[in-house]
ZADOPA-960286 format. One record per atom (N, C-alpha, C, O): atom name; x negated, y negated, z negated. Coordinates in steps of 0.02 Angstrom, whole numbers, plus 50000, padded with zeros to 5 digits. Layout:
BEGIN
CA:X:Y:Z;
...
END
This chain:
BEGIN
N:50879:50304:49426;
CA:50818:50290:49391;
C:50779:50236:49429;
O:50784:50230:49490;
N:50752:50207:49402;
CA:50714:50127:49425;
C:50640:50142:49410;
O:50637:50176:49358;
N:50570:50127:49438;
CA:50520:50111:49428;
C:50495:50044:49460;
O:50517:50021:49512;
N:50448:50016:49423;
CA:50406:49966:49448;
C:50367:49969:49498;
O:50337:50021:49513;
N:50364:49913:49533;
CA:50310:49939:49596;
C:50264:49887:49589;
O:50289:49831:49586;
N:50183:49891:49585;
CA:50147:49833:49609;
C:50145:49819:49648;
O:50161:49873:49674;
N:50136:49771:49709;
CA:50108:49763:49750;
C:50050:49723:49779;
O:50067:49666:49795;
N:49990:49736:49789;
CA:49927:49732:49804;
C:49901:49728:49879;
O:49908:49782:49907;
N:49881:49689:49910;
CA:49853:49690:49964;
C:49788:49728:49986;
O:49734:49710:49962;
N:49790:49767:50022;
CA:49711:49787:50041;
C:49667:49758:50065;
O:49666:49730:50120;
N:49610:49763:50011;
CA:49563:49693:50054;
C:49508:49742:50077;
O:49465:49767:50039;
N:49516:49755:50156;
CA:49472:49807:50184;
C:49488:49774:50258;
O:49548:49774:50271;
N:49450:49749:50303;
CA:49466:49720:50351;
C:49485:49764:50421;
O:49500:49740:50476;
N:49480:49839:50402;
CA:49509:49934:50439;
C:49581:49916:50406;
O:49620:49938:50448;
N:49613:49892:50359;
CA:49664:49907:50341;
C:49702:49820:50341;
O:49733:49802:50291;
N:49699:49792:50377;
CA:49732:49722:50378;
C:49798:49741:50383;
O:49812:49791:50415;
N:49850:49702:50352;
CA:49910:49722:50340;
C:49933:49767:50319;
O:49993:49777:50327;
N:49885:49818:50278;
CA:49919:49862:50221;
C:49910:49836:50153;
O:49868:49797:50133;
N:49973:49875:50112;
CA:49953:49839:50028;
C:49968:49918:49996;
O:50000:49968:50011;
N:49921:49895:49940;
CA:49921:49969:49893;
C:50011:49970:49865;
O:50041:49917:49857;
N:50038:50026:49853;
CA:50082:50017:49785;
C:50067:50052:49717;
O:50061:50113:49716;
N:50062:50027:49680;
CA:50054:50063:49616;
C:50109:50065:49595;
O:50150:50030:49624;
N:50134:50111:49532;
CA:50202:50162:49503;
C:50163:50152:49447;
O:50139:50208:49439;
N:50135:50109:49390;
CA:50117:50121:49319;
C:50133:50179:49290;
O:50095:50225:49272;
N:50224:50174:49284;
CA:50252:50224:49257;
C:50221:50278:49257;
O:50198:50305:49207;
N:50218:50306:49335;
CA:50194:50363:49334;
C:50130:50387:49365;
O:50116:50437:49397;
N:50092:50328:49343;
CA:50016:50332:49365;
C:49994:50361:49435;
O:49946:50397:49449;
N:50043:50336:49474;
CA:50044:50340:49561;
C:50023:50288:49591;
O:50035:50233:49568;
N:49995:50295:49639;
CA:49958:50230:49698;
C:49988:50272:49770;
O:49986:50332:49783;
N:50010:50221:49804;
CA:49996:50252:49882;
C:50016:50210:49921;
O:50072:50192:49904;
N:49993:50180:49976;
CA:49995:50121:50045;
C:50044:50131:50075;
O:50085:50175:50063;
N:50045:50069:50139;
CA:50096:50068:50184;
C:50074:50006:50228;
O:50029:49968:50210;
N:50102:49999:50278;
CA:50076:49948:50324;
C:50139:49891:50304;
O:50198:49896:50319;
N:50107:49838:50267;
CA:50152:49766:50243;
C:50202:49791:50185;
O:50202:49850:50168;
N:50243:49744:50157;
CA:50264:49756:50086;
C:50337:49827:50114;
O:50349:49882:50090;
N:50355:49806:50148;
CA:50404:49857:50171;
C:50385:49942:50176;
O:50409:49991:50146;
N:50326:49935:50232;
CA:50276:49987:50228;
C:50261:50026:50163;
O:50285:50082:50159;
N:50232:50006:50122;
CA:50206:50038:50060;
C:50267:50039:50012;
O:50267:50096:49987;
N:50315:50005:49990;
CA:50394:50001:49975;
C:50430:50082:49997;
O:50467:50120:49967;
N:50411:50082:50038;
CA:50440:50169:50073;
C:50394:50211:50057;
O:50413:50249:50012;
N:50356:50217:50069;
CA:50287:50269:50057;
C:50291:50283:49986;
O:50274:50339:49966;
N:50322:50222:49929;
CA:50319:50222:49856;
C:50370:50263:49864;
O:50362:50324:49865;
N:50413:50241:49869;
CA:50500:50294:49854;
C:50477:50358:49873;
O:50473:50400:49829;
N:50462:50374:49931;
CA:50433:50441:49950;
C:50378:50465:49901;
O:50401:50518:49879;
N:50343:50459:49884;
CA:50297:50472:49853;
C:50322:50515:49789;
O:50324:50575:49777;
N:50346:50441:49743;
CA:50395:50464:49679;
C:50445:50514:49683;
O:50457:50549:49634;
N:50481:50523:49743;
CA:50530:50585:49769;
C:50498:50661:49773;
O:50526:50716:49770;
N:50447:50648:49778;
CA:50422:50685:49795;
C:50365:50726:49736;
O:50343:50783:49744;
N:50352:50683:49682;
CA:50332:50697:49629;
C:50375:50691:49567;
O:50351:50687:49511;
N:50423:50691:49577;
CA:50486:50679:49508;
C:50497:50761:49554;
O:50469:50803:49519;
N:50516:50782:49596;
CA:50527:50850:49629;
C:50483:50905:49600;
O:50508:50957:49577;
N:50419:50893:49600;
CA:50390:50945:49594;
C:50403:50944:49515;
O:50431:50991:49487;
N:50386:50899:49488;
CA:50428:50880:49414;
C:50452:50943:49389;
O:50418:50979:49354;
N:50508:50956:49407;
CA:50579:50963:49392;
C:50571:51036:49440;
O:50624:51064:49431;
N:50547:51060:49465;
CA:50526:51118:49495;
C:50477:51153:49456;
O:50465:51210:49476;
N:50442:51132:49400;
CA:50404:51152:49354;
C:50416:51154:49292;
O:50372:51170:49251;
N:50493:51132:49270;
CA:50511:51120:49196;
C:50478:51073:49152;
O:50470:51071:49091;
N:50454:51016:49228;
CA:50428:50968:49172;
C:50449:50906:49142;
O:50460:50864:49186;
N:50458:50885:49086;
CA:50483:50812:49080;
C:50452:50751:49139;
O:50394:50739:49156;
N:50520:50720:49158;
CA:50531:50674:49204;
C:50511:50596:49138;
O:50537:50588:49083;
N:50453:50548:49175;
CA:50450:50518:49144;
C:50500:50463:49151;
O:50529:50459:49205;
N:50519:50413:49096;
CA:50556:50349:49109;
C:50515:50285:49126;
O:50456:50286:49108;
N:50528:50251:49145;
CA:50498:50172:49110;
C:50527:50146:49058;
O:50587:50146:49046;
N:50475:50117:49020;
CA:50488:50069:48957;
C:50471:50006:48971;
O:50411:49995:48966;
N:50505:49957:48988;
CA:50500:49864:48984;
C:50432:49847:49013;
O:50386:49820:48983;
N:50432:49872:49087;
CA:50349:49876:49083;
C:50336:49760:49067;
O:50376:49716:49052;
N:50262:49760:49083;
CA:50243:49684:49081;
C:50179:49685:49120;
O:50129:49716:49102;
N:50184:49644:49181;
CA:50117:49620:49188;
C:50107:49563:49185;
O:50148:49517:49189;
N:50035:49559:49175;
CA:50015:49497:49130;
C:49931:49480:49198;
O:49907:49517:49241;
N:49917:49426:49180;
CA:49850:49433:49240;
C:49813:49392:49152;
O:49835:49367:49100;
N:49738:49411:49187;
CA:49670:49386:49133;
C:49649:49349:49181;
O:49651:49369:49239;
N:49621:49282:49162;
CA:49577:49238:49200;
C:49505:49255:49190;
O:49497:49283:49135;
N:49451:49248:49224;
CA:49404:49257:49205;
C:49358:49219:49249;
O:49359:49216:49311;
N:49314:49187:49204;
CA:49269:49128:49236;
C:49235:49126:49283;
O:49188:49165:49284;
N:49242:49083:49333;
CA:49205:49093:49389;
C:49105:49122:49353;
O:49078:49177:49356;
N:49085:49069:49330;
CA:49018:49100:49298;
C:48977:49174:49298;
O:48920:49194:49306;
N:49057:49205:49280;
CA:49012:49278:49244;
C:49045:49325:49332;
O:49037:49386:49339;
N:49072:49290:49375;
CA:49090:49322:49422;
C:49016:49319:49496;
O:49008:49356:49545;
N:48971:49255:49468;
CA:48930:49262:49531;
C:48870:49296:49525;
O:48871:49309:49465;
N:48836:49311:49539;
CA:48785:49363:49521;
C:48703:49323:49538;
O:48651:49354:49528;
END
């Protein structure tokens, strides 16, 4: 089974060199120190929640074709 992973940088200057991962699929987030870092923490994570899953008789979700897409948005309505 395959999921998507985002990867996101933390912009927190306590956390320099960690990046978030997000799991869309399965509406999971969880860090790691650099892309490798959070890359493991994801697999673990999902292992670990497809487990309890399946320890509860519950449907295991799939992915469908995920897409990300980015929105631009004007500097203007961004300065305050």
């Amino acid at each position: 089974m395959r999921y998507s992973v985002l990867m996101q940088p933390v912009n927190e200057p306590k956390f320099e060199g960690y990046y978030y991962a997000h799991i869309p699929s399965l509406d999971l987030t969880t860090h790691g120190v650099g892309i490798e870092g959070a890359l493991k923490a994801a697999q673990e994570h999902i292992e670990a929640w497809l487990a309890e899953k399946r320890a509860h008789d519950e449907p295991v979700p799939t992915e469908n074709n995920p897409v990300i897409a980015q929105i631009e948005i004007a500097d203007a309505l961004l300065r305050s």
